[in-house]
C-alpha positions in Angstrom: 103.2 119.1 47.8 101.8 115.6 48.6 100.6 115.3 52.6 102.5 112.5 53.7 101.0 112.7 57.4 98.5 109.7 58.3 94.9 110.2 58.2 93.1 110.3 61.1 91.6 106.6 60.3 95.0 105.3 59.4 95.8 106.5 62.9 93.3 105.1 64.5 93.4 101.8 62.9 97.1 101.5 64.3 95.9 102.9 67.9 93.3 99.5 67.3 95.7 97.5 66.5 98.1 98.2 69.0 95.5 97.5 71.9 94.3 94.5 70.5 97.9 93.2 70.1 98.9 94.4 73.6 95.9 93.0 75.3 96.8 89.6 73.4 100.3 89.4 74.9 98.9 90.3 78.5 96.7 87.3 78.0 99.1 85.5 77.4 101.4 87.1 79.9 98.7 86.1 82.6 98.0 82.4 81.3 101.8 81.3 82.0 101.3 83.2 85.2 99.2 81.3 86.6 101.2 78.2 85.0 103.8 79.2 86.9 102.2 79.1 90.5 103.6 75.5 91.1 106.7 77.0 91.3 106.2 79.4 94.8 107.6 76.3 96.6 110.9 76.9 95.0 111.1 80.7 95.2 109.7 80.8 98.6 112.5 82.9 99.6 111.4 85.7 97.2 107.8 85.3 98.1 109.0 86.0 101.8 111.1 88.9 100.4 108.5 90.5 98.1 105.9 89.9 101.4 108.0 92.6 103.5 109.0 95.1 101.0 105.8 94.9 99.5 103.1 94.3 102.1 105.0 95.3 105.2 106.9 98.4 104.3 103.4 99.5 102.9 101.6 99.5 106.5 102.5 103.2 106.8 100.8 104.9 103.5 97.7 102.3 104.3 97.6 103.5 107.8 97.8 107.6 107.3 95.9 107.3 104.0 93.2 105.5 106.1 93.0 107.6 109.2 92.7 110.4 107.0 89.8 109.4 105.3 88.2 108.1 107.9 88.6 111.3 109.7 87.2 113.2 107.2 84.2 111.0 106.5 83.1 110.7 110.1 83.3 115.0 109.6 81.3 115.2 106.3 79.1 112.7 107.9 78.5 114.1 111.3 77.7 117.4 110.0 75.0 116.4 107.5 73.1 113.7 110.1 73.5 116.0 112.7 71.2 118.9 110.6 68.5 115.5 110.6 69.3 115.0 114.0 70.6 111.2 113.1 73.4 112.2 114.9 72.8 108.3 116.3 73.7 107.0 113.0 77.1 108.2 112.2 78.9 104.9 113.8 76.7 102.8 111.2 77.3 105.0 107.8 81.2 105.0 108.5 81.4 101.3 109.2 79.2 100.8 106.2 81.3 103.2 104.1 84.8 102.2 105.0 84.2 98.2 105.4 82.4 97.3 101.9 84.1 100.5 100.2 86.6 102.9 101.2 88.6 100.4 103.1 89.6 97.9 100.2 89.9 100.7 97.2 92.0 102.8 99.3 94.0 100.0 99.3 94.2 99.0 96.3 94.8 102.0 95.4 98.1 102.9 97.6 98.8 99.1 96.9 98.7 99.6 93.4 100.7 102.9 93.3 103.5 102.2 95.6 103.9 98.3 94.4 103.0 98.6 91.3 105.6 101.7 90.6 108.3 99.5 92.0 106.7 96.2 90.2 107.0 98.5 86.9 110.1 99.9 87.4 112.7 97.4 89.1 111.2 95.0 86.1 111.5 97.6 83.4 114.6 98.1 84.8 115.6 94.5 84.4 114.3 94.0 80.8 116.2 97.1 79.5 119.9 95.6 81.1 119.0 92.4 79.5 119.3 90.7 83.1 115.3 89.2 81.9 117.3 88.0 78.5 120.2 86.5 80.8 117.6 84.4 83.1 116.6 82.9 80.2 119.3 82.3 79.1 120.6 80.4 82.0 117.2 78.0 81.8 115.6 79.9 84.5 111.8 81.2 83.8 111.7 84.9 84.3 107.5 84.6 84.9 108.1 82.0 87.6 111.1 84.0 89.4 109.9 87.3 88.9 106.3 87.4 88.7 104.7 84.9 90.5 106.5 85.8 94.1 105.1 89.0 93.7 101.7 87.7 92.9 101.9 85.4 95.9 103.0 88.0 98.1 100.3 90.5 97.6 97.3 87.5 97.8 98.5 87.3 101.2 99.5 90.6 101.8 96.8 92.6 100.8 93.6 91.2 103.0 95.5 92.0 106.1 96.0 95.2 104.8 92.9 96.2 104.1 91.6 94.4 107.7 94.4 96.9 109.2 93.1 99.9 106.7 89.1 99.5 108.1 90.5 99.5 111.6 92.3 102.3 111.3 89.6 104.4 109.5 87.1 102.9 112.6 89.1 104.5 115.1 89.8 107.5 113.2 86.3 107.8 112.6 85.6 107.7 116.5 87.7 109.8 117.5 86.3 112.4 114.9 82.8 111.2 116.2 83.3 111.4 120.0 86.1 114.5 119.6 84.3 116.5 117.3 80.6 115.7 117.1 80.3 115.3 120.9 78.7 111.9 120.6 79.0 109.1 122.8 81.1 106.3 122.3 78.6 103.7 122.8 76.3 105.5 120.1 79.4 105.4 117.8 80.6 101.8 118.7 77.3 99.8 119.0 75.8 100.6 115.5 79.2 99.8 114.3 79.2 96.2 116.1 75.5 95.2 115.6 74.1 96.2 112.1 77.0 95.0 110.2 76.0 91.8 108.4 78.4 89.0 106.7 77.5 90.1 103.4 79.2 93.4 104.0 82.7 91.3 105.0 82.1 89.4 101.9 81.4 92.9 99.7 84.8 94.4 101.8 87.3 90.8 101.7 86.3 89.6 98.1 88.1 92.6 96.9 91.8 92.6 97.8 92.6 89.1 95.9 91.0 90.9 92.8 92.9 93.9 92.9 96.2 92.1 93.9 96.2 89.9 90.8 95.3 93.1 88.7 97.9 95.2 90.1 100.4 92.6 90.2 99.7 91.7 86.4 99.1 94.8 84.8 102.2 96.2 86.2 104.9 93.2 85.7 103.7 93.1 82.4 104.4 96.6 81.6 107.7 96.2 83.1 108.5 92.9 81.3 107.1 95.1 77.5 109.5 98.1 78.4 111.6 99.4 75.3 113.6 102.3 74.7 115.6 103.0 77.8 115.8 105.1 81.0 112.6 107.0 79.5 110.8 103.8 78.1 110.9 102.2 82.1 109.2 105.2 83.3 106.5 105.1 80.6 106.0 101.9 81.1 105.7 102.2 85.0 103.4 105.1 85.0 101.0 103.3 82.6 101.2 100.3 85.0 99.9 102.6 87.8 97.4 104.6 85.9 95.5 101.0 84.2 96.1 99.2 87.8 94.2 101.9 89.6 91.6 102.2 87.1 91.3 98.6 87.2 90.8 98.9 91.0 87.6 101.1 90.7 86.2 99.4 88.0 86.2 96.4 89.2 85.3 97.7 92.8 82.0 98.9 91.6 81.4 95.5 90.0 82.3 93.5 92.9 80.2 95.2 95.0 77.0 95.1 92.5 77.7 91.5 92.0 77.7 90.6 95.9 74.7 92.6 96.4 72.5 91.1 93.5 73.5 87.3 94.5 73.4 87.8 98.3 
């Protein structure tokens, strides 16, 4: 009987093709984008709306995510200086960790998985019903009504964020340091206030407009290329999340080599 299953190459030449035509349309997607931005005037209203449910209502998983981790890095931290008896240096390494680092990717990250699932889904959700179709069809453009508040909204959203993020893991880290460790506050706080430099604000602040135009991207597209129903909007979401937050770390570790070879 004649094997009418694809080879393997067969396969992967259509796996190939498929990227190659995906990344094409997300291209493209991104170019009218950014075409569109002249049009945030006219959906300012969205942009304000997208700005709360988006930025605001995320405060609270930024804020526990962050005083977890900064908890638990001031921990690990203390207990390994303290065997060098660098105890003195624990303020500095968690200011250093959580400004250039921790603080923006655990951002981006919780940015990209709460906003980005609801990016994914309430515009997968909008393509399937045919409401996408319908904007269009009233001489509205979906990109500019849909997309760009969203994009706008997490350019301004996520800095503050992230500022708010780093405090939060600062204090948590204190607390740890002072509660725990037994160390002083001033040892804590004035390594913390004199050894950071500007390029370390630059490493930490360059990165939230990077990951809120990947996020925002990445996951309206996949909810604008959703097909196949119910099933096809969460497939579509999840891999929105799962390239967004790759994205994120990728690109964090570039950012930060960049900054540091220029500056």
């Amino acid at each position: 009987m004649q094997n009418i299953a694809p080879s393997y190459t067969e396969q992967l030449n259509a796996r190939l093709k498929s990227f190659f035509l995906s990344m094409q349309e997300f291209f493209e997607f991104s170019i009218r984008t950014f075409g569109a931005l002249g049009s945030t005037r006219r959906y300012w209203k969205d942009v304000l709306n997208q700005m709360y449910v988006s930025g605001t209502e995320s405060l609270p998983i930024v804020l526990v995510s962050a005083v977890s981790i900064g908890g638990l890095l001031t921990f690990e931290i203390g207990n390994i200086l303290t065997e060098f008896g660098a105890k003195g240096l624990i303020g500095r390494t968690t200011a250093f960790s959580i400004i250039r680092e921790l603080g923006p990717l655990l951002t981006g990250i919780m940015l990209s998985a709460r906003v980005g699932a609801r990016n994914g889904s309430e515009l997968g959700a909008m393509k399937i019903s045919e409401q996408i179709d319908a904007l269009r069809a009233f001489g509205t453009d979906p990109i500019a009504k849909l997309v760009v508040p969203r994009l706008v909204a997490a350019l301004i959203m996520f800095p503050p964020l992230t500022a708010l993020c780093d405090a939060a893991g600062l204090l948590a880290g204190a607390f740890m340091a002072i509660g725990y460790h037994s160390l002083d506050a001033a040892f804590y706080w004035n390594p913390v206030m004199n050894f950071l430099v500007p390029k370390d604000f630059y490493v930490g602040f360059l990165k939230p407009p990077v990951f809120a135009i990947l996020m925002t991207l990445v996951t309206c597209y996949n909810g604008f290329s959703a097909t196949g129903g119910t099933v096809g909007v969460g497939n579509s979401t999840i891999k929105g999340i799962v390239v967004s937050c790759g994205l994120v770390m990728v690109f964090n570790f570039y950012i930060s080599k960049l900054v540091f070879e220029i500056l």
